[in-house]
C-alpha positions as CSV (number, residue, x, y, z in Angstrom):
1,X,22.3,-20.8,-24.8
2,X,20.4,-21.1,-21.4
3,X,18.8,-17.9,-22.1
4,X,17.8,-19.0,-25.6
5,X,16.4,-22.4,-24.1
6,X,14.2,-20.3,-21.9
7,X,12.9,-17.8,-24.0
8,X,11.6,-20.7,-26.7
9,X,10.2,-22.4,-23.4
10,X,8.2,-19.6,-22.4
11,X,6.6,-19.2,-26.0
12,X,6.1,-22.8,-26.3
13,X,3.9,-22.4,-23.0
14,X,2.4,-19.5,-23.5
15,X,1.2,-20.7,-26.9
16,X,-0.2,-23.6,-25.5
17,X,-2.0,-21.4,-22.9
18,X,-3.4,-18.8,-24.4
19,X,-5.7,-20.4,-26.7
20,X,-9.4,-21.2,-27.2
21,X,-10.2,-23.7,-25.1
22,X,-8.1,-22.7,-22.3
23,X,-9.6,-18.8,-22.7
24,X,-12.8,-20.6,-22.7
25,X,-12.1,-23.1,-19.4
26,X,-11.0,-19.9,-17.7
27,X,-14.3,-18.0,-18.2
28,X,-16.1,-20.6,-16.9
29,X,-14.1,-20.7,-14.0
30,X,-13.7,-17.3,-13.0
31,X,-17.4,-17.3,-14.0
32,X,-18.3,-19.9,-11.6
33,X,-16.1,-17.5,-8.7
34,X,-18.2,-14.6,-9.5
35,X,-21.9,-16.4,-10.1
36,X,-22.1,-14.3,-13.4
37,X,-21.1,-15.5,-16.5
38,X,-17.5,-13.7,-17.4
39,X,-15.8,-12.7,-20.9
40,X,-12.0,-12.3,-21.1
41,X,-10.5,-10.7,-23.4
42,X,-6.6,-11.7,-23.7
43,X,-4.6,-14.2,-21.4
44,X,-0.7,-14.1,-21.5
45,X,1.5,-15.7,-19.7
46,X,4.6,-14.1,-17.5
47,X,8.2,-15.9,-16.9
48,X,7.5,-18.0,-13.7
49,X,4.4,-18.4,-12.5
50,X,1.7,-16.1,-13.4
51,X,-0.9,-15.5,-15.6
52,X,-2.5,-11.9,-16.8
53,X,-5.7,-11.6,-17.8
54,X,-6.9,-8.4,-19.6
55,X,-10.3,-6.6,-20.0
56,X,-12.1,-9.0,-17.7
57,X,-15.8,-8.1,-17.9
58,X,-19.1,-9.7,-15.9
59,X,-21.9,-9.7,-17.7
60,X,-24.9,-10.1,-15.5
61,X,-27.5,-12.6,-15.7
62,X,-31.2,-11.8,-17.2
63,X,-31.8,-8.2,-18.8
64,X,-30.6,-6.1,-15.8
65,X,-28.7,-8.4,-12.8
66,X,-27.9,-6.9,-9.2
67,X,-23.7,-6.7,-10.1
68,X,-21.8,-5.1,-12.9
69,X,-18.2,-6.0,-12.6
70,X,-15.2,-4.9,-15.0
71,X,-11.6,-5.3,-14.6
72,X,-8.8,-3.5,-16.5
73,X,-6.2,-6.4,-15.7
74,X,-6.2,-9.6,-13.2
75,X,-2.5,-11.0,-12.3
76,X,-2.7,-14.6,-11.1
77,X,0.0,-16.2,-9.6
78,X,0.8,-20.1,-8.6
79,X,3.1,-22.1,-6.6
80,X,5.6,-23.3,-8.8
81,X,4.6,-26.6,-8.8
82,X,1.3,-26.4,-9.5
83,X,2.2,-24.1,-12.2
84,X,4.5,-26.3,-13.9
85,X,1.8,-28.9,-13.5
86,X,-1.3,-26.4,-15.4
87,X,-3.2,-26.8,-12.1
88,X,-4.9,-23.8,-12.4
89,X,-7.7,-24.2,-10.3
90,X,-6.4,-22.1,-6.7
91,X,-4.0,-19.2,-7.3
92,X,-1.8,-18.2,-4.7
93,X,-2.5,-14.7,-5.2
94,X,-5.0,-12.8,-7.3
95,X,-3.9,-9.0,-8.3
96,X,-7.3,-6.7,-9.1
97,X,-6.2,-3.6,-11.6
98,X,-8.9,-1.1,-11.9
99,X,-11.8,-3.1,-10.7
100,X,-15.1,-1.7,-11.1
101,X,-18.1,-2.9,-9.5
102,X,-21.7,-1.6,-9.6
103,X,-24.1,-3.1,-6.5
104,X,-27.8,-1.8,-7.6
105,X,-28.9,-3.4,-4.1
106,X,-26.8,-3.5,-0.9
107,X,-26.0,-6.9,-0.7
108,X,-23.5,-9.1,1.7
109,X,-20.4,-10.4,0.5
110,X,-20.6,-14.0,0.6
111,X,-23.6,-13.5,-2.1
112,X,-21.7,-11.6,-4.9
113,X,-18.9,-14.7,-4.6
114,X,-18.5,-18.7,-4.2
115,X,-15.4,-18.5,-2.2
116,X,-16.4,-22.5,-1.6
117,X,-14.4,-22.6,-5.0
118,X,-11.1,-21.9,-3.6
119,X,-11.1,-24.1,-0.2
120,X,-8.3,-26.3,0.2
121,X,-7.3,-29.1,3.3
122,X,-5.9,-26.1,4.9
123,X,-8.9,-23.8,3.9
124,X,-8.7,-20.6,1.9
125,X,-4.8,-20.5,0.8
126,X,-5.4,-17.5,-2.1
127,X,-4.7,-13.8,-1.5
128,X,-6.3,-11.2,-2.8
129,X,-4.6,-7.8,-3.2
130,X,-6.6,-4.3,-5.7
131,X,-5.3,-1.0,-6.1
132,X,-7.1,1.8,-8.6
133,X,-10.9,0.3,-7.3
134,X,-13.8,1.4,-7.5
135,X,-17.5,0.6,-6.4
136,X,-20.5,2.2,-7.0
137,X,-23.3,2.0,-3.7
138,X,-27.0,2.6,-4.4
139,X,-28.8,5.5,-2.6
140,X,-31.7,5.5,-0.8
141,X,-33.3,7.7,-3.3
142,X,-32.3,8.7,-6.8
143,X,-29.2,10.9,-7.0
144,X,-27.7,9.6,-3.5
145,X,-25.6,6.8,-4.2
146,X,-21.8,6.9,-3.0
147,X,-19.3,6.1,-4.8
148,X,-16.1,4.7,-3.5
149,X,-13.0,5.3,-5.7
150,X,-9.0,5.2,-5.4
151,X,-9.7,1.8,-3.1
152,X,-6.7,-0.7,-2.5
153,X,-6.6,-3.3,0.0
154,X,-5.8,-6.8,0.7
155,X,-7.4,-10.0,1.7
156,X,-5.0,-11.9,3.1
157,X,-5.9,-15.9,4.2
158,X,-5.5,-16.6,8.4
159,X,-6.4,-20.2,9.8
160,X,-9.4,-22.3,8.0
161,X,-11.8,-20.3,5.8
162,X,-10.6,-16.9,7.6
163,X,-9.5,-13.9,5.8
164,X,-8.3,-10.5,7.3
165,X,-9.0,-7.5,5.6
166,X,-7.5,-3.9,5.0
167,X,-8.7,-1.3,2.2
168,X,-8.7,2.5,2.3
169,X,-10.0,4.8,-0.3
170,X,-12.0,8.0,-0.8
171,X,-15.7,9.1,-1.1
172,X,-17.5,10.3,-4.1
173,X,-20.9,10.9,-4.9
174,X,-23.7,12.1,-2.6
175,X,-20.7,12.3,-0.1
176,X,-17.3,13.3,0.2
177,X,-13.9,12.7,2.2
178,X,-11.7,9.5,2.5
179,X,-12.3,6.1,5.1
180,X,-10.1,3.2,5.5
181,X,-10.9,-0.2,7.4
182,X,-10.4,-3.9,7.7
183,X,-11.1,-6.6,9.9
184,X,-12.4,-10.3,9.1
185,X,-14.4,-12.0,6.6
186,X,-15.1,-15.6,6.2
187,X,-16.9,-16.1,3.5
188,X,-17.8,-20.2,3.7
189,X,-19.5,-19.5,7.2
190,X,-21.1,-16.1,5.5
191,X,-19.9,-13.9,8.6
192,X,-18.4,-10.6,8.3
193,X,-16.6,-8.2,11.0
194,X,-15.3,-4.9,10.1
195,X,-14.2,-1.3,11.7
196,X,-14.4,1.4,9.1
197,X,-12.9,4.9,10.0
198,X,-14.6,7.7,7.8
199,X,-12.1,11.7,7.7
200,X,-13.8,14.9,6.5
201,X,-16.9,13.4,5.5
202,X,-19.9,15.4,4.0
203,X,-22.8,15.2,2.1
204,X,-25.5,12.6,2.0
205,X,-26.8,13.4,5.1
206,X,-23.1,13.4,7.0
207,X,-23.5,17.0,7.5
């Protein structure tokens, strides 16, 4: 009976969910997040806590815009209460599937996102976490971009607005071997420290 109780619970909620205006409200949201306006294609629901988004894409602003950002799947999970209560507006952690982002100018951090967004009273609370990522540098000349596939990391919040950071994944492009890094980002304060080690690296003027 318990189990029967649950399982119309969790359709009730997820039909309540996923529809229109919420699809819509969370566009504009993750939109506002990535300073791009953002198209979702389907939002479920899991038991406790989390909700998946699927085929997340960024479409950028004007004819051609300096990001192109596409997502296979985004898992975002809550606290329990605030789930419970539909605040949806910080996660607790954000999971990245396949993301895939295009930079056609170097650019910092802080500019490609409005972390401001997601500040608490304690600061930055959410997680990040990506496996299966990829990003796509721009070369100095035509034919000499590097591309950085098979990424996965984490962001992980420390004190105030403070994240520390870890990734590791491999070289493609005008350049190959593998690299793997981290140190701190804080992105309300626009400041950036990181150590990057770079293994059998070659091409692109590596040697």
């Amino acid at each position: 009976l318990l189990s029967g109780v649950c399982f119309q619970f969790y359709r009730f909620v997820n039909a309540r969910i996923a529809t229109s205006d919420f699809k819509a409200a969370v566009e504009t949201q993750i939109g506002a997040l990535l300073k791009a306006p953002v198209r979702v294609n389907r939002i479920t629901i899991g038991l406790l806590r989390h909700i998946s988004l699927s085929g997340v894409e960024v479409k950028p602003k004007g004819r051609k815009g300096p990001i192109r950002l596409g997502v296979k799947r985004v898992v975002v999970r809550y606290d329990l209460v605030d789930f419970l209560k539909q605040n949806f507006r910080i996660p607790a952690q954000v999971f990245l599937s396949s993301p895939r982002l295009t930079l056609d100018a170097f650019q910092a951090p802080h500019s490609l996102f409005d972390f401001t967004l997601l500040r608490t009273k304690r600061g930055v609370v959410t997680r990040f976490e990506f496996e299966e990522g990829q990003i796509e540098l721009p070369g100095l000349r035509p034919g000499e971009g590097i591309r950085l596939a098979a990424l996965e990391g984490k962001l992980t919040p420390k004190q105030g607005d403070l994240f520390d950071v870890r990734f590791k994944g491999r070289l493609g492009g005008a350049a190959s071997g593998s690299g793997s890094g981290g140190g701190e980002f804080a992105p309300v304060r626009k400041t950036y420290r990181l150590e990057i080690a770079l293994d059998r690296v070659a091409g692109a003027g590596f040697g």
